[in-house]
C-alpha positions in Angstrom: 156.2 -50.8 149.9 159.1 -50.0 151.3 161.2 -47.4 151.4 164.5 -48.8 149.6 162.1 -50.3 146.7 161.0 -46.8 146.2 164.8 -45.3 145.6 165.3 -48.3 143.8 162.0 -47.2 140.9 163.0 -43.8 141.5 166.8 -44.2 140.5 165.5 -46.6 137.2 162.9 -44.0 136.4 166.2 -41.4 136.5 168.5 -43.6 135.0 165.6 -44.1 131.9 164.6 -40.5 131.6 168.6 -39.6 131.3 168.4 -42.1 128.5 165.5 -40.9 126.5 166.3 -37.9 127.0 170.0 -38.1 126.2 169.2 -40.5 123.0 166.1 -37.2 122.0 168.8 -35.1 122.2 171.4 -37.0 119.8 168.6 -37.7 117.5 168.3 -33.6 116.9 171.9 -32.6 116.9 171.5 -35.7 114.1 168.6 -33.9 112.3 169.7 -30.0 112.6 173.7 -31.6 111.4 171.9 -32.9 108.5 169.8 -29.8 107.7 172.9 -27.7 108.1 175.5 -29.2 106.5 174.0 -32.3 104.1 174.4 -32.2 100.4 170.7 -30.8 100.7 171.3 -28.7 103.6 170.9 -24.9 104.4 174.8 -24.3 103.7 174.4 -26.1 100.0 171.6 -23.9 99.6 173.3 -21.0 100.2 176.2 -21.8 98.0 173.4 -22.4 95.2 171.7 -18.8 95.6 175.1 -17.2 94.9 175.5 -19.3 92.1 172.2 -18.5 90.6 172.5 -15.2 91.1 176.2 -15.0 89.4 174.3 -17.3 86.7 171.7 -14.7 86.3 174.3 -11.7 86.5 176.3 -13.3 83.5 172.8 -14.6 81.5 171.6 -10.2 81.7 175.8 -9.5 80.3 175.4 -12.1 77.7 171.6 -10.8 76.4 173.1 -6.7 76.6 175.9 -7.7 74.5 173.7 -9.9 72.3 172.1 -7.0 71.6 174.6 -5.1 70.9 175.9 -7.5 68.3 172.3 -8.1 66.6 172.3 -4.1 66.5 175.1 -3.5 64.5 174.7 -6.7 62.1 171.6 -4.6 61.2 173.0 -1.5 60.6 176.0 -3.4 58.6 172.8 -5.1 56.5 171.1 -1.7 56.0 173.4 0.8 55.9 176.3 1.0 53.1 178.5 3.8 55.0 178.7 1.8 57.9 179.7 -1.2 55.8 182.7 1.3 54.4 183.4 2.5 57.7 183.6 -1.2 58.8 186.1 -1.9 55.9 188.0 1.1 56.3 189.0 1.5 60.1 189.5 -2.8 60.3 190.8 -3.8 57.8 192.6 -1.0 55.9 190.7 -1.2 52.9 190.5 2.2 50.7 188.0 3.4 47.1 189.9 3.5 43.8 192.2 6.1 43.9 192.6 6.7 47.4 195.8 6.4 49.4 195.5 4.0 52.8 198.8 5.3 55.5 199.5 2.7 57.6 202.1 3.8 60.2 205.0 1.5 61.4 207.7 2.4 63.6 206.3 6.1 63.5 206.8 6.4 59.9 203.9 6.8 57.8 204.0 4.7 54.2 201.1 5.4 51.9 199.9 2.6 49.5 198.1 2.9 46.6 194.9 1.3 45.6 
């Protein structure tokens, strides 16, 4: 063969390898984009761990103050002085006889029940 016929494969075989190699190359800048920043991607993911974790932050607040509420609905259904303490300090309520001070202005005004 001669010598100019071998440049000649050489160069093709260069000029093909450049474009395998370049199109391999777009291909997984394609693949790692989509992995990164997709509505699947690590980035989403990311976003979603937070949320869950604020989820389960606000789920563990909600169950303590459930609690809190189921425990005094049971002492209000068992317990009578706590339902007069109840009535009392909100809303102002008072036994037979008694006298309720409610203080406006600084000025205390006694009522009769």
């Amino acid at each position: 063969m001669e010598p100019t016929l071998w440049i000649k494969i050489r160069a093709r075989r260069k000029r093909r390898n450049f474009v395998i190699w370049t199109f391999m190359l777009l291909c997984f800048l394609y693949i790692v984009g989509d992995l990164v920043f997709s509505d699947m991607g690590f980035l989403k993911y990311r976003q979603l761990l937070g949320r869950r974790l604020a989820l389960k932050t606000k789920i563990a607040q909600t169950e303590k103050e459930d609690q809190q509420i189921e425990k005094s609905l049971n002492e209000f259904a068992k317990n009578d002085f706590y339902k007069e303490k109840l009535a009392r300090e909100d809303y102002g309520r008072a036994r037979q006889g008694e006298y309720v001070f409610i203080f406006e202005n600084g000025v205390a005004a006694p009522q009769k029940n």
